[in-house]
C-alpha positions as a printed Julia matrix, in Angstrom:
85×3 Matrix{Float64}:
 -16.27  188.83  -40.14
 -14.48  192.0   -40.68
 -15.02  195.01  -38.02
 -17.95  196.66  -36.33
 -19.4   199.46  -38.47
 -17.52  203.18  -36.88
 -19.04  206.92  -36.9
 -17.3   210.24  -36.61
 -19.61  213.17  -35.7
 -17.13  215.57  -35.2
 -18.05  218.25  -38.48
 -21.13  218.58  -36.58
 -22.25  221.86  -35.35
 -24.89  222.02  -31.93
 -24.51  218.31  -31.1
 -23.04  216.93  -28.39
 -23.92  213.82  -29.36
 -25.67  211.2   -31.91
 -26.6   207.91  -31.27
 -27.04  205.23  -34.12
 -30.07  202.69  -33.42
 -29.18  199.41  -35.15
 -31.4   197.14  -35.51
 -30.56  193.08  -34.25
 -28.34  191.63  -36.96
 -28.74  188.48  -38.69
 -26.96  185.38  -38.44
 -25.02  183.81  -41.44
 -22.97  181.91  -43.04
 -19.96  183.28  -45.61
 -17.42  181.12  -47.29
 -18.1   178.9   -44.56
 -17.27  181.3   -41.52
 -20.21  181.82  -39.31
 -21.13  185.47  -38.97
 -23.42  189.02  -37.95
 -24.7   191.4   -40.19
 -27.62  192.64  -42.42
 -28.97  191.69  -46.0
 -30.67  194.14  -48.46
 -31.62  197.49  -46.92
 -31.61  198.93  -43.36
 -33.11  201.53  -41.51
 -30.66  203.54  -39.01
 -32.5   205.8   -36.68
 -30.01  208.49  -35.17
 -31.03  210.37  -31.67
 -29.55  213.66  -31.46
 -28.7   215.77  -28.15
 -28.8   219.03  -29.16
 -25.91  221.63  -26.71
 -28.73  224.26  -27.63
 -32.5   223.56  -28.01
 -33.41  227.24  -29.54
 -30.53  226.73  -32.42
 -30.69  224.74  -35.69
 -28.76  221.49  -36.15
 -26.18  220.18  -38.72
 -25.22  216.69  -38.29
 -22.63  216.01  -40.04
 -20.07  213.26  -39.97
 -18.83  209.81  -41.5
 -19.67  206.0   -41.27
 -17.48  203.23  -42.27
 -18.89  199.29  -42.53
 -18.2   196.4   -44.37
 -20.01  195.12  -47.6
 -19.81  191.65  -47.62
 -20.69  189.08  -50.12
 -18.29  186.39  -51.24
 -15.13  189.3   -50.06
 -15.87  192.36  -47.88
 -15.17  195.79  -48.78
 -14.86  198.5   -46.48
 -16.65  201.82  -47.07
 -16.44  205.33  -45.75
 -19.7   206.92  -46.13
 -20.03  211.08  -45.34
 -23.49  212.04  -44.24
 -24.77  215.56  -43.52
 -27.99  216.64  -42.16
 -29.33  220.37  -40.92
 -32.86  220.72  -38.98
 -33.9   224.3   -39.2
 -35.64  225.92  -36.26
């Protein structure tokens, strides 16, 4: 139900790009409809190419997803992450 979770990475500096890992959804059932997604917590590993590998790293960027329970409700999430060299 709803749409695919989306990322932006574009206020990042030194990454060309960043790949979100996620995991297999689950399968199940709300208000009826049958449908993909996760319960409780996940963990999202992100692979970063770095443009330079002798400079630091900010990724920085934004996700938006769905929360669903009995309605969804969409979310825009900003992240922000620097690795120091």
């Amino acid at each position: 139900a709803g749409f695919p979770p989306e990322s932006s990475w574009e206020l990042s500096k030194n990454v060309e790009n960043a790949t979100i890992w996620w995991p297999a959804p689950e399968r199940f059932s709300i208000l009826g409809l049958e449908t993909l997604g996760y319960t409780n917590e996940i963990v999202l590993p992100i692979t970063i190419k770095r443009i330079n590998t002798s400079n630091s790293v900010k990724l920085a960027g934004n996700i938006r997803y769905l929360a669903c329970e009995k309605i969804c409700i969409p979310y825009d999430t900003d992240i922000a992450l620097k690795i120091y060299l």
